[in-house]
MIGU-776751 format. One line per field, with one value per residue (C-alpha): x, y, z; residue in three letters. Coordinates in steps of 0.1 Angstrom, whole numbers. Each point is the difference from the previous one (the first is absolute). Example, Ala and Ser with C-alpha at 12.3 -4.5 7.8 and 13.67 -1.06 7.14 Angstrom:
<pts>
x (123, 14)
y (-45, 34)
z (78, -7)
code (Ala, Ser)
</pts>
This chain:
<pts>
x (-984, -38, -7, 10, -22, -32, 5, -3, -31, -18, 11, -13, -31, -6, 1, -19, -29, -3, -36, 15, -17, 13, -15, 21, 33, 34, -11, 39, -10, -33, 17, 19, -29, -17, 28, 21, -26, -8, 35, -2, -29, 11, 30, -17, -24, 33, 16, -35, -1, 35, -6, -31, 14, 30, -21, -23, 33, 3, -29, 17, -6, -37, -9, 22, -18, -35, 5, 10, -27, -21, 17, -3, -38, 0, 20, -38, -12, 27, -4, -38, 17, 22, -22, -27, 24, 11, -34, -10, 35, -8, -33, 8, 31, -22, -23, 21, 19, -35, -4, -28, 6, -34, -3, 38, -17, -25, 24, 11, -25, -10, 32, 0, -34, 13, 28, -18, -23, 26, 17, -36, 7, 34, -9, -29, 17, 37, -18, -20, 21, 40, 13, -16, 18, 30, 0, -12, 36, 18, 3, 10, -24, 26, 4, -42, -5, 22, -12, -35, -3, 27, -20, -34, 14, 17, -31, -23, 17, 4, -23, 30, 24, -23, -12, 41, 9, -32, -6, 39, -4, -25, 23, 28, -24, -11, 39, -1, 30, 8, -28, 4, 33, -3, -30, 22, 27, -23, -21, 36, 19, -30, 1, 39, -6, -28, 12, 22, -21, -26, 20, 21, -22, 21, -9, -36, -13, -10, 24, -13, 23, -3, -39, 12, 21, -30, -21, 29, -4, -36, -1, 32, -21, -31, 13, 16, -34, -14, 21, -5, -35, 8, 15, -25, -30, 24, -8, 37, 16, -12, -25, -25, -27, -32, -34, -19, 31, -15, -28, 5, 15, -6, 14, 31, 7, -7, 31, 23, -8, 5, 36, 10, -7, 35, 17, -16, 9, 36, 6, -18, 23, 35, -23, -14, 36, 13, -27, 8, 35, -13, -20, 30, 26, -24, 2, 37, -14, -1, 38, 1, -26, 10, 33, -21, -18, 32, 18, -32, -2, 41, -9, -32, 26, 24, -21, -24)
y (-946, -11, -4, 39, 13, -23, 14, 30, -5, -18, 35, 20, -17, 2, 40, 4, -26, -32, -19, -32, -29, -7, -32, -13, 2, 1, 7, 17, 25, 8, 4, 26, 21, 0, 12, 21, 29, -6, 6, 31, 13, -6, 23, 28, -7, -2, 33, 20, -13, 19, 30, 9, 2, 18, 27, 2, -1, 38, 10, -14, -25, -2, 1, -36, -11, 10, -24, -28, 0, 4, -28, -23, 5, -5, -31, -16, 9, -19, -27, -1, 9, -25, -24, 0, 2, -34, -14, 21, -11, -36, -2, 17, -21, -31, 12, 13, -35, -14, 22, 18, 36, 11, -21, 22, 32, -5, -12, 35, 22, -17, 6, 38, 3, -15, 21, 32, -12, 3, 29, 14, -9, 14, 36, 4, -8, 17, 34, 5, -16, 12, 19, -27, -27, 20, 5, -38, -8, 27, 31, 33, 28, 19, -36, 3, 32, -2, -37, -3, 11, -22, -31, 10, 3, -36, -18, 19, -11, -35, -15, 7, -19, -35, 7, -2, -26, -23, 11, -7, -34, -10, 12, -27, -25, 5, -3, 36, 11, 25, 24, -3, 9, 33, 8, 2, 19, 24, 9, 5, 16, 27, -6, 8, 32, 18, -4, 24, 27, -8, -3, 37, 16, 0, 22, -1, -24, 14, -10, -23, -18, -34, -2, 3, -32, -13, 17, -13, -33, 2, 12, -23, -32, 16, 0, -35, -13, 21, -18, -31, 1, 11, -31, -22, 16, 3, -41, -1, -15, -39, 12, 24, 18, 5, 14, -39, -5, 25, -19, -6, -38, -7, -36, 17, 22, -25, -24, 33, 8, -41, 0, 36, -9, -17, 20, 33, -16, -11, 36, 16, -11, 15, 34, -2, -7, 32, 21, -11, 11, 35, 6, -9, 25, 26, 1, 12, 33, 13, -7, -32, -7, 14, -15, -34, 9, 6, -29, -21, 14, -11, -33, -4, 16, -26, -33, 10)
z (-1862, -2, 31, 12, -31, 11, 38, -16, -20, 30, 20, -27, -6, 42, -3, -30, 10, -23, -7, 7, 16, 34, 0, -32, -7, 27, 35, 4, -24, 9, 35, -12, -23, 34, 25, -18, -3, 40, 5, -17, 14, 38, -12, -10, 32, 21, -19, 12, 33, 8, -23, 16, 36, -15, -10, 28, 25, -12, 22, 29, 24, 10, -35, -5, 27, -14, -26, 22, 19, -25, -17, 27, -2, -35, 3, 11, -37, -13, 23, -15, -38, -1, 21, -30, -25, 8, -10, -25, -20, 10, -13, -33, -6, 4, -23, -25, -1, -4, -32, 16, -2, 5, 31, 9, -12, 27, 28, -11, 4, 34, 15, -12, 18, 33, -1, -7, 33, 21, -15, 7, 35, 6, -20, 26, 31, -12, -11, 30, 27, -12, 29, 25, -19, -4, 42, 6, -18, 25, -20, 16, -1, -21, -29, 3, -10, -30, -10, 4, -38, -10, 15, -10, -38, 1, 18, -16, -35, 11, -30, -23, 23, 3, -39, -6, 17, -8, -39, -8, 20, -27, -25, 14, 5, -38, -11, -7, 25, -25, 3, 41, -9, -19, 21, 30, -18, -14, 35, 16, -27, 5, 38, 1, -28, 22, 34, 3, -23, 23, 36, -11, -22, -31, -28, -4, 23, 36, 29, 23, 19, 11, -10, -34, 4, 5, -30, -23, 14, -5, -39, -10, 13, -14, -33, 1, 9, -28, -24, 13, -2, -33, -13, 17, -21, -30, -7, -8, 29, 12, 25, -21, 21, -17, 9, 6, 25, 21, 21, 35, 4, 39, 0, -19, 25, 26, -19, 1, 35, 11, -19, 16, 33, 6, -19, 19, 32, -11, -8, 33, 18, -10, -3, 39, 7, -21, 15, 35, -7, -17, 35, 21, -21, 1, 39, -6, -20, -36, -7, 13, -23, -27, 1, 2, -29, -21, 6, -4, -40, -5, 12, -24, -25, 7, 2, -30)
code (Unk, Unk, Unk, Unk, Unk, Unk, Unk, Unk, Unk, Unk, Unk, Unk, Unk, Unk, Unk, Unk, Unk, Unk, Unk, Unk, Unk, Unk, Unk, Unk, Unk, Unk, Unk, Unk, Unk, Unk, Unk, Unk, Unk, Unk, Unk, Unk, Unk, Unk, Unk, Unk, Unk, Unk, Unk, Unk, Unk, Unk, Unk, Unk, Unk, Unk, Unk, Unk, Unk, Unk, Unk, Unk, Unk, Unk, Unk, Unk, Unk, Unk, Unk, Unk, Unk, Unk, Unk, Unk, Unk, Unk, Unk, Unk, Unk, Unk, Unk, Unk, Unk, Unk, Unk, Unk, Unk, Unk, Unk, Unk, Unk, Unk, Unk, Unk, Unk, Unk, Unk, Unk, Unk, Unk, Unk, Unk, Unk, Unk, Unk, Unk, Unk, Unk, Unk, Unk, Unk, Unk, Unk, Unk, Unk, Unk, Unk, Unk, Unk, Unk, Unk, Unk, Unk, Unk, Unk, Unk, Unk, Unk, Unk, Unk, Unk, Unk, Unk, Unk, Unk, Unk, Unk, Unk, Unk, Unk, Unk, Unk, Unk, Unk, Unk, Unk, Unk, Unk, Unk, Unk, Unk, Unk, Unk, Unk, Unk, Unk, Unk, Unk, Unk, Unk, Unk, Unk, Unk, Unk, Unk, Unk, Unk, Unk, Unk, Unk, Unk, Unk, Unk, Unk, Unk, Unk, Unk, Unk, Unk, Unk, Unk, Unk, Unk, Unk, Unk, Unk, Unk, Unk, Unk, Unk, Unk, Unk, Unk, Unk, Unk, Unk, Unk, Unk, Unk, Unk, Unk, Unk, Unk, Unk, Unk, Unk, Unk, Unk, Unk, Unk, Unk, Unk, Unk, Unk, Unk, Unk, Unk, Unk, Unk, Unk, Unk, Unk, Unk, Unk, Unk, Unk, Unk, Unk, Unk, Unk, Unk, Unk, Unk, Unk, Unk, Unk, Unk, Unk, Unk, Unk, Unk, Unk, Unk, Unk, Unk, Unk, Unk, Unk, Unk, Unk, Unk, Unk, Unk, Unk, Unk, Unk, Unk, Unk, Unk, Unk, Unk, Unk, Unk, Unk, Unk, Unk, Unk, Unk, Unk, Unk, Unk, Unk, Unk, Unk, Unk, Unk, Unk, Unk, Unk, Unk, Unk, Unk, Unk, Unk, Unk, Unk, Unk, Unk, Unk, Unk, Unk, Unk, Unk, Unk, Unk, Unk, Unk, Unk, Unk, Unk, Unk, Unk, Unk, Unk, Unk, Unk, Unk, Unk, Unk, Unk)
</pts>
């Protein structure tokens, strides 16, 4: 009977965070502080990802397909998310393992700056250029008129999609899969709450049909990055931000950029082929592509 009731701690200490040292001790159960609270933060990611279309299915078909060609455009900031995020966690890992979190705490801070450039980037060209993006993808007059807002709002808000994804890959590459955890939970839980106050103007808030899926999106990751810049400047967590941290570390970012490479590349190309495949369905008209778009978010559901 021990054995069930030490699972059971190691499971409980893995959602409540623990301040053990990865590099002592069992690697099995250091496995499992680490992966349990990924697990449960690609559910909840998984959970929004079909709640959200649900919601914006009410508005009819070229509002689905607004948000699937708008997220096949964003698909490239993940590609550049997820790209960085690769070295930023490698680099802080490393030095956290080398019981150097100052030298982490920079890796830190560089990473947050490169992703803020090209958030920079994307807010320009997305807020200026929407309904020429949205037609470069194939959209119909009718899905442009009703989505430019919707894209401007998500590119234009892109700094709190690359500040999620690389600020939470510091927190896993600290050992502090925890906070990534509750950070996702909390920015979706507040995602999944607004969107449909937002999309059919319930009680107070102004209706605003599918650009408020994209306002809810926008304010949900807003806050998770709020928090999780929040812990980071805390000096709680193993990777504590402070003010000498702040000075720009070129051969830093150089390191972050030389270890992302791959990993950007890697990604880029399942994204061209998903955008390729966006382009082609939107050929077939607004319900083709919605339809698409639907049974793209029960797949994600499925697999995550």
């Amino acid at each position: 009977m021990s054995e069930p009731r030490g699972f059971w701690a190691v499971v409980r200490d893995a959602v409540r965070g623990t301040s053990q040292d990865y590099t002592e001790g069992p690697i099995g159960r250091a496995i499992v502080l680490l992966a349990i609270p990924m697990v449960l933060e690609m559910a909840m990611e998984s959970i929004f990802a079909v709640v959200d279309v649900f919601w914006v299915s009410r508005l009819g078909s070229d509002a689905v397909a607004t948000v699937g060609l708008t997220e096949s455009i964003l698909t490239l900031v993940y590609t550049a998310a997820m790209g960085l995020s690769i070295g930023v966690a490698a680099v802080v890992a490393r030095r956290i393992g080398e019981k150097r979190p100052d030298a982490a705490a920079e890796a830190a801070v560089q990473g947050i700056t490169l992703g803020l450039g090209v958030a920079a980037v994307v807010a320009v060209l997305g807020i200026t250029l929407a309904p020429r993006l949205l037609a470069v993808m194939g959209a119909s007059s009718a899905v442009t008129a009703i989505g430019s807002s919707y894209t401007r709002m998500m590119l234009g808000g892109s700094a709190t999609v690359l500040l999620l994804f690389l600020i939470n890959a510091i927190f896993r590459g600290a050992g502090d899969a925890a906070i990534a955890m509750r950070v996702l939970w909390l920015a979706n839980a507040i995602n999944i709450l607004l969107g449909p106050c937002l999309i059919f103007g319930l009680g107070p808030f102004p209706r605003l049909g599918v650009t408020g899926a994209a306002v809810a999106t926008t304010i949900g990751r807003g806050t998770g990055v709020l928090y999780q810049l929040y812990r980071l400047t805390r000096g709680d967590a193993r990777v504590a931000v402070r003010r000498i941290h702040l000075a720009p570390r070129p051969a830093v970012m150089a390191t972050l950029l030389r270890l992302s490479g791959s990993g950007t590349f890697q990604v880029l190309v399942g994204t061209a082929s998903y955008i390729g495949l966006v382009r082609i369905m939107s050929t077939f008209g607004s319900a083709a592509l919605a339809g698409y778009t639907i049974a793209i978010r029960i797949v994600i559901f499925a697999l995550l």
